[in-house]
C-alpha positions as CSV (number, residue, x, y, z in Angstrom):
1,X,-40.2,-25.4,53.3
2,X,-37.5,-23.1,54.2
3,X,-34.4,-22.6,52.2
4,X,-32.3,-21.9,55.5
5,X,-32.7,-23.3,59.1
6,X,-31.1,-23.5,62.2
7,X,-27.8,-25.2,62.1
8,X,-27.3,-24.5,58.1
9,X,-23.4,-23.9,57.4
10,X,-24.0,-20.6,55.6
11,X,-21.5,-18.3,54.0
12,X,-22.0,-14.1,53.9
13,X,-22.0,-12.8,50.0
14,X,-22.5,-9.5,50.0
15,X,-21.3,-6.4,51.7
16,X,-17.4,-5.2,52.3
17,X,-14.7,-7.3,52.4
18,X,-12.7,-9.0,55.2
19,X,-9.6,-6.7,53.9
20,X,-12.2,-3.4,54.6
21,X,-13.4,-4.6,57.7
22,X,-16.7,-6.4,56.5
23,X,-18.3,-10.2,56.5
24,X,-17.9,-11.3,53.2
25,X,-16.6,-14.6,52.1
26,X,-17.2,-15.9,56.0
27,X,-18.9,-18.9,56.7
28,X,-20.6,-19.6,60.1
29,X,-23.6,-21.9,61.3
30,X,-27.1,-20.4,62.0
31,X,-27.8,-20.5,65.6
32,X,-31.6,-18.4,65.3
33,X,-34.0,-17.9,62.3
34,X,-36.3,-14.8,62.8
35,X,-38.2,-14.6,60.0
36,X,-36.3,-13.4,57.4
37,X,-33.1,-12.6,59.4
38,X,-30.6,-15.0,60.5
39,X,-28.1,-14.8,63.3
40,X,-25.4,-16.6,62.2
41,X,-22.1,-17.5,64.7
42,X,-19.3,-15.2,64.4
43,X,-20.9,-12.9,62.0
44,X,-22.1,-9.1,62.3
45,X,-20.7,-8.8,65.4
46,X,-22.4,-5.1,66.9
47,X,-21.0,-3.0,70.0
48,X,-23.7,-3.2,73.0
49,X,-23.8,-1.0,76.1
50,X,-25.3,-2.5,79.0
51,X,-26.3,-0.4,81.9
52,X,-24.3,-1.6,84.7
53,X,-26.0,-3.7,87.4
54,X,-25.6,-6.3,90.0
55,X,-26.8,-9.6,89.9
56,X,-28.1,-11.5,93.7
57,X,-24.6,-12.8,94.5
58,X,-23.5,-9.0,94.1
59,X,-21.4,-8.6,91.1
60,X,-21.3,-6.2,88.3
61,X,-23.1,-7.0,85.4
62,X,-23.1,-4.6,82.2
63,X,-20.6,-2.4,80.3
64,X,-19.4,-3.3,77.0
65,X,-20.3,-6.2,75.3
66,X,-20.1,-7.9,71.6
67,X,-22.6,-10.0,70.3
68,X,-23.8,-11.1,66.9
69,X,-26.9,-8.9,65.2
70,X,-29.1,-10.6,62.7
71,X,-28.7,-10.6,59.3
72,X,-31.1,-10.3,56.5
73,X,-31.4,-14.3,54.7
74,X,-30.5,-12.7,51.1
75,X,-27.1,-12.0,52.1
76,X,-26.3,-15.0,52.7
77,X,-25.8,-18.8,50.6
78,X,-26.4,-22.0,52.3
79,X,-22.2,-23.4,51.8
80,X,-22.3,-26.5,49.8
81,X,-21.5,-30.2,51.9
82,X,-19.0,-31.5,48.8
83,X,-17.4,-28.4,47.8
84,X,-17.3,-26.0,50.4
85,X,-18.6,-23.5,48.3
86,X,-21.8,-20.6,48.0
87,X,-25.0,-23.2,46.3
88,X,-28.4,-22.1,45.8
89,X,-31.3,-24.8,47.4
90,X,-33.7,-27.0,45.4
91,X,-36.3,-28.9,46.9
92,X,-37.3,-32.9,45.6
93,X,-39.6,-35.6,46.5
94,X,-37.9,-38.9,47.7
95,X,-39.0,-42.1,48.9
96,X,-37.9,-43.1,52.2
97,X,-39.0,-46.5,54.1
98,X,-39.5,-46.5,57.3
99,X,-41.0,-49.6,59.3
100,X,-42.0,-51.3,56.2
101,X,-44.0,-48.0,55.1
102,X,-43.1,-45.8,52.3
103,X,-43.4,-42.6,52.7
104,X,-42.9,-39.4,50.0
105,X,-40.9,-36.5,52.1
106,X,-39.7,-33.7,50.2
107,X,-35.8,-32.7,50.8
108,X,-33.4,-29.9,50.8
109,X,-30.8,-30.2,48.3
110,X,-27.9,-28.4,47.3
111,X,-28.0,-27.5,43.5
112,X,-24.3,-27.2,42.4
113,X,-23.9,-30.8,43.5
114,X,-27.0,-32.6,44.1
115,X,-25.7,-33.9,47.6
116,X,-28.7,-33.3,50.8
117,X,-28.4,-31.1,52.9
């Protein structure tokens, strides 16, 4: 099971500080898992040029854009639900009951305060 996944509110901890023009200590939700990078909203934004074009209805596409560039998973911490802070993830068995049927599912949980994730 992963330790990350789409949708995780994660938080950046390495690299410069916000005061030096780098990520660190922002938080943003995982919008694409590729492997072992994540692309993470409002993080690691990178200068693009597009070649301009034109699209059917005839305007201009292309010129400069921003977007976000992945970043590599151990940069970043899954950010804790109760405390709003950097955790590490464990993983436990649990019982859940579902139509009259238990069933054993393993879970994500967040080890600083024991609450799912």
């Amino acid at each position: 099971m992963a330790n990350i996944k789409k949708g995780d509110l994660v938080q950046v901890i390495t690299g410069a500080t916000q005061e030096r023009g780098g990520d660190r200590g922002k938080q943003g939700k995982v919008i694409e898992v590729r492997g072992d990078r994540l692309v993470v909203e409002g993080i690691n934004f990178v200068t693009k040029h597009v070649r301009v074009g034109q699209t059917q209805r005839g305007s201009k596409t292309g010129g400069i854009e921003q977007h976000e560039a992945p970043i590599h998973v151990s940069n970043v911490a899954i950010v804790d639900p109760k405390t709003k802070t950097p955790t590490r993830v464990g993983h436990r068995n649990e019982e859940v009951e579902k139509d009259g049927v238990t069933k054993t599912v393993r879970v994500r949980y967040a080890k600083k305060s024991g609450e799912k994730l």
